[in-house]
N, C-alpha and C positions, 0 to 999 in steps of 0.2 A: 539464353537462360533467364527466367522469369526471378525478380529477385521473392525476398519471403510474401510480401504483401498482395504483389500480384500472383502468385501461386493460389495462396488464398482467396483471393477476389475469383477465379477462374473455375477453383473447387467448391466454391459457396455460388457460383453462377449467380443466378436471380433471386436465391432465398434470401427473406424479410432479415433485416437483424433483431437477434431478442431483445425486445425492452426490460433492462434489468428494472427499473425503475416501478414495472409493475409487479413486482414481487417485495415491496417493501410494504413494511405493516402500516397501520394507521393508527391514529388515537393516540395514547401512552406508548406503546410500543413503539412508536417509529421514532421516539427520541433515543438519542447515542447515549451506550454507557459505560463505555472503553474507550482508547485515546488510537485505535484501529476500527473504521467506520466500516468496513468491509465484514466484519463479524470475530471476535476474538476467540470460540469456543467458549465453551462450560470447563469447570473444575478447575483442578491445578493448571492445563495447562491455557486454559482461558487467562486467568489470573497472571499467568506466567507472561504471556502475549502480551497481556495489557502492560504489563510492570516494564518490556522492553521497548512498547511503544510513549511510555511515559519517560523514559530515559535520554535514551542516546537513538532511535529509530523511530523518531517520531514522523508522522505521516501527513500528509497534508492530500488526502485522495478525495476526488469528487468534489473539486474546485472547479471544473468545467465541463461544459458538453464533448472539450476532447480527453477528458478524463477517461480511461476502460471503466472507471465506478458509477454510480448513478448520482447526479448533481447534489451535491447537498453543501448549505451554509459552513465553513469551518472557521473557527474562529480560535485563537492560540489563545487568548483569553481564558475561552474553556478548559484545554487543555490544561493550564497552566491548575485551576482551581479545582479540575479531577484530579490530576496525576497528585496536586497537596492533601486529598481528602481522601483519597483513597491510601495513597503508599506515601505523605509527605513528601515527595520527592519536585524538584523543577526541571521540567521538559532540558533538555540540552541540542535544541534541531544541529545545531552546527558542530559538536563537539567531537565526530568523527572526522570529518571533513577538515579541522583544524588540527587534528593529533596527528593524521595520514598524510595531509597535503595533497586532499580529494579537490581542492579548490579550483586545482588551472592545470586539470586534465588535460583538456581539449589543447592548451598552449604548448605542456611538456610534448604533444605530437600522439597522447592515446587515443585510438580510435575504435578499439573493441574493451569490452571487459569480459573478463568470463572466470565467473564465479561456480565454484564447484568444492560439494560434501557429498555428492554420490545421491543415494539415495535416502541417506539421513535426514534430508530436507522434505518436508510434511508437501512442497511445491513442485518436488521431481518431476511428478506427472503433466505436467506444464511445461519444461523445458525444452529443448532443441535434441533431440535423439540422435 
């Protein structure tokens, strides 16, 4: 039995990968203006994304070529003087992880997670079926 990765590699055979990196804008546009670089949406619930990612779910994506996102500079810096100018608020990266005791997973012996809200999650379609 082939595990998930190789299944994939076998059903994508010899096709190219997409370069997400060529879909990003240029000029003004291609600067970030949420604290989720991946795209937060429009309206409330754009706003809403941002305010969770300025919180306690803040993101650090596209820090590497092994990133799934497209390379881009991150700097908590930023973060820290969008999330105050936008919602007053200071980034909290660790503050789940220190309430749960997400820290030393790997130590307590966990080796899967599996997070599930059905289909309430806007990402279902992504998931493992």
């Amino acid at each position: 039995t082939l595990d998930p990765s190789a299944r994939l590699a076998t059903f994508l055979g010899e096709e190219p990968c997409f370069n997400l990196s060529s879909q990003l804008p240029s000029g003004k546009n291609a600067s970030i203006s949420s604290g989720d670089w991946s795209g937060v949406g429009t309206g409330n619930d754009g706003s809403m994304w941002d305010f969770q990612t300025c919180t306690l779910l803040v993101e650090h994506i596209g820090f590497s070529e092994e990133s799934m996102f497209p390379v881009r500079p991150w700097k908590m810096e930023w973060m820290i003087n969008h999330c105050k100018a936008r919602f007053g608020v200071t980034p909290q990266p660790f503050e789940l992880v220190q309430k749960w005791k997400f820290n030393d997973l790997v130590g307590a012996g966990v080796t899967k997670i599996l997070f599930t809200n059905g289909l309430n999650d806007g990402w279902s379609v992504g998931g493992i079926k």
